[in-house]
C-alpha positions as CSV (number, residue, x, y, z in Angstrom):
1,X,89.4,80.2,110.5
2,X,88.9,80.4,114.4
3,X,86.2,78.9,116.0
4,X,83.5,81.5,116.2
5,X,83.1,81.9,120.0
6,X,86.4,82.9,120.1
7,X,86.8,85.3,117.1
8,X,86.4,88.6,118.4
9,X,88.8,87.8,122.0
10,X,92.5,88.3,121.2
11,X,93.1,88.7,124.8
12,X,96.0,86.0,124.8
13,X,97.7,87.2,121.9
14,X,97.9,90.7,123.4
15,X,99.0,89.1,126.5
16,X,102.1,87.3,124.3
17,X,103.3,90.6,123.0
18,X,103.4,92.5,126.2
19,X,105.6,89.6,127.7
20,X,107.7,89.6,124.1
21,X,108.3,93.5,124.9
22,X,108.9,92.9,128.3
23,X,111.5,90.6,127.9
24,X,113.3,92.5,124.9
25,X,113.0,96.0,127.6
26,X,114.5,94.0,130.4
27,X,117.5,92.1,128.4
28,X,120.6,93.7,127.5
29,X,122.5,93.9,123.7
30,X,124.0,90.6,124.4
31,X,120.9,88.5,125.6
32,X,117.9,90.0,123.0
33,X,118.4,87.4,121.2
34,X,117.4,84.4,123.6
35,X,114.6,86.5,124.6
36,X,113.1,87.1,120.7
37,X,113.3,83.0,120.3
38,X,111.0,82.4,123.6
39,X,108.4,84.4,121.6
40,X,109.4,83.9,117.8
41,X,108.9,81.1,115.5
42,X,112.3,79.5,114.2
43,X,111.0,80.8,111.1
44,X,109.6,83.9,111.8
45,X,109.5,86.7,109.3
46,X,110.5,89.9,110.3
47,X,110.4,93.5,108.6
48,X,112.1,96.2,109.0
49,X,113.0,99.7,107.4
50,X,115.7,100.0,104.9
51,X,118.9,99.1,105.9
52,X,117.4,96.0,107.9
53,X,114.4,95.1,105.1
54,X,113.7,91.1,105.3
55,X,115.2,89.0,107.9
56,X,114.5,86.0,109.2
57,X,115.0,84.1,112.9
58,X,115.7,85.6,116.5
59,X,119.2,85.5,115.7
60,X,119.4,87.8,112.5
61,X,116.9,90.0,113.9
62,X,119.1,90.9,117.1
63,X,122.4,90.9,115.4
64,X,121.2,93.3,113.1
65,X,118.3,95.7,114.8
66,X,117.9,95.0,118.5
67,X,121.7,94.6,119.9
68,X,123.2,97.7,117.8
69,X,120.4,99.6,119.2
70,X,120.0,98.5,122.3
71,X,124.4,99.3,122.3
72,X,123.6,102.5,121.0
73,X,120.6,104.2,123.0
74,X,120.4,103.1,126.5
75,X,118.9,102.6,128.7
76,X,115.8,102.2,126.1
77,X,112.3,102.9,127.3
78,X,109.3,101.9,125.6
79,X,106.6,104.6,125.5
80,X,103.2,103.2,123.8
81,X,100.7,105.3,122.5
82,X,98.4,102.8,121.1
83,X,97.5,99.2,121.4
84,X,95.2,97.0,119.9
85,X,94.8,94.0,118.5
86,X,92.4,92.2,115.8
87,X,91.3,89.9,112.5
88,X,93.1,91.0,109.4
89,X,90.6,92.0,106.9
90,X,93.0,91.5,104.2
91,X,93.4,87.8,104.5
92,X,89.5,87.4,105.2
93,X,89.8,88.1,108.5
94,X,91.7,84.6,109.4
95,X,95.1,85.4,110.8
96,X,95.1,87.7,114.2
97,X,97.5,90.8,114.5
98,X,98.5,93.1,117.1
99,X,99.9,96.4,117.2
100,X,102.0,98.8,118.9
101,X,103.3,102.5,118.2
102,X,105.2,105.0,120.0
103,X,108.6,106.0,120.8
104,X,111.5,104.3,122.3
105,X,113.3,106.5,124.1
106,X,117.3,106.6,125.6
107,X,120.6,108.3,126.1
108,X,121.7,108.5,122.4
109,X,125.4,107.8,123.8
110,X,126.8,106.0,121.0
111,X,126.7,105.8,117.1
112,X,123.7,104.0,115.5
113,X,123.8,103.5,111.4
114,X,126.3,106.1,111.4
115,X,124.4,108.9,113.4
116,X,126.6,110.5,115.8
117,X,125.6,110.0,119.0
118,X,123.8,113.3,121.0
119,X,124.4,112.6,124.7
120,X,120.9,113.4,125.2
121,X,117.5,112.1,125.3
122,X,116.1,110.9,121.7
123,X,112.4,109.7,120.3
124,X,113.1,106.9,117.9
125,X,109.2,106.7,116.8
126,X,108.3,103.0,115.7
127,X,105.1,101.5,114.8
128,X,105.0,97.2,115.0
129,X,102.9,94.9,113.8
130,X,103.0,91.3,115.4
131,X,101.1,88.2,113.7
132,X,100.7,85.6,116.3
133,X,99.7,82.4,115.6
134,X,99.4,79.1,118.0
135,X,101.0,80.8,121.2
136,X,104.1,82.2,118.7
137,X,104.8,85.4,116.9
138,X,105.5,84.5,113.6
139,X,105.4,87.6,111.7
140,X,106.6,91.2,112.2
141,X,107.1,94.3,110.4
142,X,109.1,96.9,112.4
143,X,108.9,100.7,111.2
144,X,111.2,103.5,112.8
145,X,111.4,106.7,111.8
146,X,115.1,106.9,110.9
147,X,115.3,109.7,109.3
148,X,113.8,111.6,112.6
149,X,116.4,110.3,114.6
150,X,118.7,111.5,112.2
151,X,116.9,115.6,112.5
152,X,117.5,115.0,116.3
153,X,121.1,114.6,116.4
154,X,121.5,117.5,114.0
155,X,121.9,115.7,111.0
156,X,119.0,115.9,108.8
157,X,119.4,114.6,105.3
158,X,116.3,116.9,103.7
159,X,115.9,120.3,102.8
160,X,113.1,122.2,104.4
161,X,109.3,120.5,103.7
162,X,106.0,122.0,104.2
163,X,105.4,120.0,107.0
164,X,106.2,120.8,110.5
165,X,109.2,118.4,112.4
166,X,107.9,117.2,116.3
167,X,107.9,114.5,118.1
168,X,104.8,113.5,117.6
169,X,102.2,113.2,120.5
170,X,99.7,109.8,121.0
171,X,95.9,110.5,120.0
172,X,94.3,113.5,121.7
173,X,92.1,111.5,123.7
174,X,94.8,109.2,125.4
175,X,92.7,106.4,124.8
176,X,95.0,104.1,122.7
177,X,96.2,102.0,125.1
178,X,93.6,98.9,124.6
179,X,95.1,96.2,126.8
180,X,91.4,95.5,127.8
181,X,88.5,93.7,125.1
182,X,86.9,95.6,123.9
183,X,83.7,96.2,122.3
184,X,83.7,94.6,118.9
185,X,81.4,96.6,117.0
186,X,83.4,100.2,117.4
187,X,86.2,98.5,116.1
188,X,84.2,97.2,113.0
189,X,83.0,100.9,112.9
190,X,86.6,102.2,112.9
191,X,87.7,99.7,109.9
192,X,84.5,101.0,107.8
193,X,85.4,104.1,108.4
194,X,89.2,103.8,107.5
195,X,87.9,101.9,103.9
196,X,85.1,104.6,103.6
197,X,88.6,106.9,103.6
198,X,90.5,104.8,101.4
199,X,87.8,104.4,99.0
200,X,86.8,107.7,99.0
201,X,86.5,108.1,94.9
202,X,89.9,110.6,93.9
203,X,90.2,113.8,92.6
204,X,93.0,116.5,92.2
205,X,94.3,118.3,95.0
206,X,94.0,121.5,92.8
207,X,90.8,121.1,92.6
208,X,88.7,123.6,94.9
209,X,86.4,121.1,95.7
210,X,88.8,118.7,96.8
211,X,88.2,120.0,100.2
212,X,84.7,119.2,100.4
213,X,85.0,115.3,98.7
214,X,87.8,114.9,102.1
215,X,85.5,116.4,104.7
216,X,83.1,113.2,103.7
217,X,85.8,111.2,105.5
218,X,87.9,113.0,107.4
219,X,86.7,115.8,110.4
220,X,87.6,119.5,109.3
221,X,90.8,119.2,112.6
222,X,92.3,116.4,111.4
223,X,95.7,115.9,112.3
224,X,97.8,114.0,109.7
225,X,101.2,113.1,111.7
226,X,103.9,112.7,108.6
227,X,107.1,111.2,108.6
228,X,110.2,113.2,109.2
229,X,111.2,114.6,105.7
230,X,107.3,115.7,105.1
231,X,106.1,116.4,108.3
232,X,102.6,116.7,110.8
233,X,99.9,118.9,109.1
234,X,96.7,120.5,110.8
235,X,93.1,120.5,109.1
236,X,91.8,119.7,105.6
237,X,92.9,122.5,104.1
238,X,96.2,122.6,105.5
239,X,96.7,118.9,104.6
240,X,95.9,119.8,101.2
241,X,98.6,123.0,100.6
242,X,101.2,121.4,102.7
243,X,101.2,117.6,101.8
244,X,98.2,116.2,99.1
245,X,99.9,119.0,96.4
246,X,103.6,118.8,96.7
247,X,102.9,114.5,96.7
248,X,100.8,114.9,94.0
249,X,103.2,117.3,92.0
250,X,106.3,115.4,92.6
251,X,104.8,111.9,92.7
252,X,102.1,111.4,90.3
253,X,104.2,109.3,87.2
254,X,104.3,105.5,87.0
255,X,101.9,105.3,90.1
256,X,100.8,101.6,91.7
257,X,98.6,100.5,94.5
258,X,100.5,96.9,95.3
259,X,98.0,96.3,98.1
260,X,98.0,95.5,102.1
261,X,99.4,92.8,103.9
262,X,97.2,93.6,107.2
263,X,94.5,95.9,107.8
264,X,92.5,96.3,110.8
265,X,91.0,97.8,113.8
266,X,89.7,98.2,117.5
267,X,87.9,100.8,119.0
268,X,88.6,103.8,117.8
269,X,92.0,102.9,116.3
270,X,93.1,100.9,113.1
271,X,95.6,100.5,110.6
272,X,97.6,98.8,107.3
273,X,101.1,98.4,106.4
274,X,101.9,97.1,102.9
275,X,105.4,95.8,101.6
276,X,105.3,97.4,99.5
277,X,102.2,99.5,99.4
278,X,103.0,101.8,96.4
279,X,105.2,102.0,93.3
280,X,105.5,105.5,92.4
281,X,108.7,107.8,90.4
282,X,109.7,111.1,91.8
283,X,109.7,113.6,88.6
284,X,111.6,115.8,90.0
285,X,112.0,117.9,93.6
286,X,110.4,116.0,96.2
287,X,112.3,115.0,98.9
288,X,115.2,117.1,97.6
289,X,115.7,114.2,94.8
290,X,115.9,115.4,90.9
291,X,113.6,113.2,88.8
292,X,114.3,110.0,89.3
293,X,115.6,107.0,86.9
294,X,112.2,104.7,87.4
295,X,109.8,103.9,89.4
296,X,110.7,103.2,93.1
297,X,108.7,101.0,95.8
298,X,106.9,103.0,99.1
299,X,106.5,100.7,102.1
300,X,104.0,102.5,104.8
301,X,101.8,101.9,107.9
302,X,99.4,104.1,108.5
303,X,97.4,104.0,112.4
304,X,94.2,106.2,112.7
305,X,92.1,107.5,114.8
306,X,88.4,107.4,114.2
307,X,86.1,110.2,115.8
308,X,82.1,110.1,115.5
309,X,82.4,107.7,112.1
310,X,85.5,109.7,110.1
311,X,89.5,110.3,110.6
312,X,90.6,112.1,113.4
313,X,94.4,112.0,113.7
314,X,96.5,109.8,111.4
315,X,99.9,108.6,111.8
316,X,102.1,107.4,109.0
317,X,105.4,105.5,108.6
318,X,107.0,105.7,105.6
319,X,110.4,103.6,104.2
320,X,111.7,107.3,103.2
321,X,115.5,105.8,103.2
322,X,114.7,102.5,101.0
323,X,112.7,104.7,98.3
324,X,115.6,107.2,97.8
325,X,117.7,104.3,97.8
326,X,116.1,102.8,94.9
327,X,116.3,106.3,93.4
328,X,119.9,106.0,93.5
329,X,120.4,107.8,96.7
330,X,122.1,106.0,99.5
331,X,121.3,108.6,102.8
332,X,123.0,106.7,105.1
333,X,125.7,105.4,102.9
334,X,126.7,109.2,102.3
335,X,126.4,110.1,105.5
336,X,129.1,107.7,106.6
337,X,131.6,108.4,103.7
338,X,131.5,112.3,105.1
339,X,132.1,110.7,108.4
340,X,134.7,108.4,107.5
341,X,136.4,111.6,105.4
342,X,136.4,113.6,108.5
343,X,133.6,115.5,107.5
């Protein structure tokens, strides 16, 4: 446990991963790698969205994520939205974390995973979480929305979802950006407010009062950003009809909370990722899957943004490609076999 004078500053560890994204935004496909290791443990644990999942090392990381992309959509430019840094609640608030999301933008000029290339500008949306620990990051978990990148290069693997498909804006107040310390208290407030939301006792979405048991925890404008394949819904109700039912109606069998690995907050902004967070089985129609064979894992980070004590805007990431693998479909897989057919 840190000393207590110290426990609410996590100036230096912020300070570490700006330099660690500095040096990965100023290196080129064939150097990331000697940059990661001035930052990383030998050991370090990194995460990332299905096809990368569990690596481990500089080396494996930039072989596999950094270099290909870096090759692919150039030159990249890192666009944060939010910031922050803090104790993780799950661990009893011993190991310190800090966060990043927003989009990396470039010249898609070359082919990535098997996505044709657009020539054009592209938002690859990504959302990081960085455990630092004695002057070293030594644990990560990197989620980009894939499958959005995919929709901008013409080549979206889903049928049409309730949800409207952006590229999705930072928090309305454009005050995510928390490079600063700050006050320790609204960030406690934010991460009661976040577990006053996931606590809030359940009930079904069909209900008519369902409405009314969210609007304890979440203002009546909430924004809820979804992944591409589900999509960014406006208001309670809204959230309700357009995500909460078709969720609930496809994704209801063989259901499992497995838990956090990090939750936590400062100021007005917090957030969780698990690995994974839920078990669940399609049974049938969502995501333009038939029912599926068994239950299938869910790895998400949600960020939020807390407005006078409840949920304001809430951004998710969600391992859409790894859960329809596990289904027994293999998106990008496919997508390459049509490629590779001259399709």
């Amino acid at each position: 446990m840190r000393e207590k004078k110290d426990k609410d500053d996590f100036q230096r560890e912020k300070k570490l991963v700006q330099e660690f994204h500095d040096a990965i935004d100023q290196s080129t496909p064939e150097n990331v790698g000697q940059a990661l290791a001035k930052f990383v443990s030998p050991e370090w644990h990194w995460r990332g969205m299905h096809p990368f999942n569990d690596q481990k090392g500089p080396e494996a990381v930039a072989k596999l994520f950094w270099s290909p992309l870096m090759d692919a959509i150039k030159p990249l430019q890192r666009r944060p939205d939010i910031f922050i840094a803090g104790l993780n609640e799950i661990d009893g608030y011993d190991s310190i974390w800090v966060v990043e999301m927003g989009h990396l933008m470039g010249l898609f000029d070359k082919p990535w995973l098997g996505i044709r290339p657009t020539f054009r500008i592209v938002m690859l949306r990504y959302c990081e979480f960085n455990r630092v620990k004695d002057g070293k990051i030594v644990e990560t978990a990197m989620f980009c929305d894939i499958p959005h990148l995919m929709m901008q290069a013409d080549q979206n693997p889903f049928p049409p979802q309730t949800g409207a498909m952006l590229v999705q804006p930072g928090p309305r107040t454009h005050t995510g950006l928390c490079y600063e310390k700050q006050d320790p208290q609204q960030g406690r407030n934010s991460l009661a407010a976040i577990n006053a939301m996931l606590n809030n006792p359940g009930a079904e979405f069909h209900n008519k009062d369902e409405a009314n048991r969210l609007a304890r925890v979440w203002n009546e404008d909430m924004i809820w950003w979804g992944p591409a394949g589900i999509g960014a819904t406006y208001t309670i109700e809204r959230y309700i009809r357009q995500h909460c039912i078709p969720f609930d109606n496809a994704l209801s069998e063989g259901y499992k909370f497995n838990g956090h690995i990090c939750r936590l907050a400062e100021s007005d902004f917090g957030g969780f990722f698990g690995w994974a967070n839920l078990t669940l089985q399609n049974s049938g129609g969502y995501m333009g899957m038939t029912e599926g064979p068994a239950p299938a894992d869910m790895r998400v980070i949600d960020m939020y943004r807390v407005e006078n004590g409840k949920i304001a805007e809430n951004w998710i990431f969600i391992d859409i490609l790894n859960y329809l693998a596990m289904q027994g479909l293999d998106v990008l897989g496919r997508m390459n076999a049509v490629q590779s057919g001259g399709g």
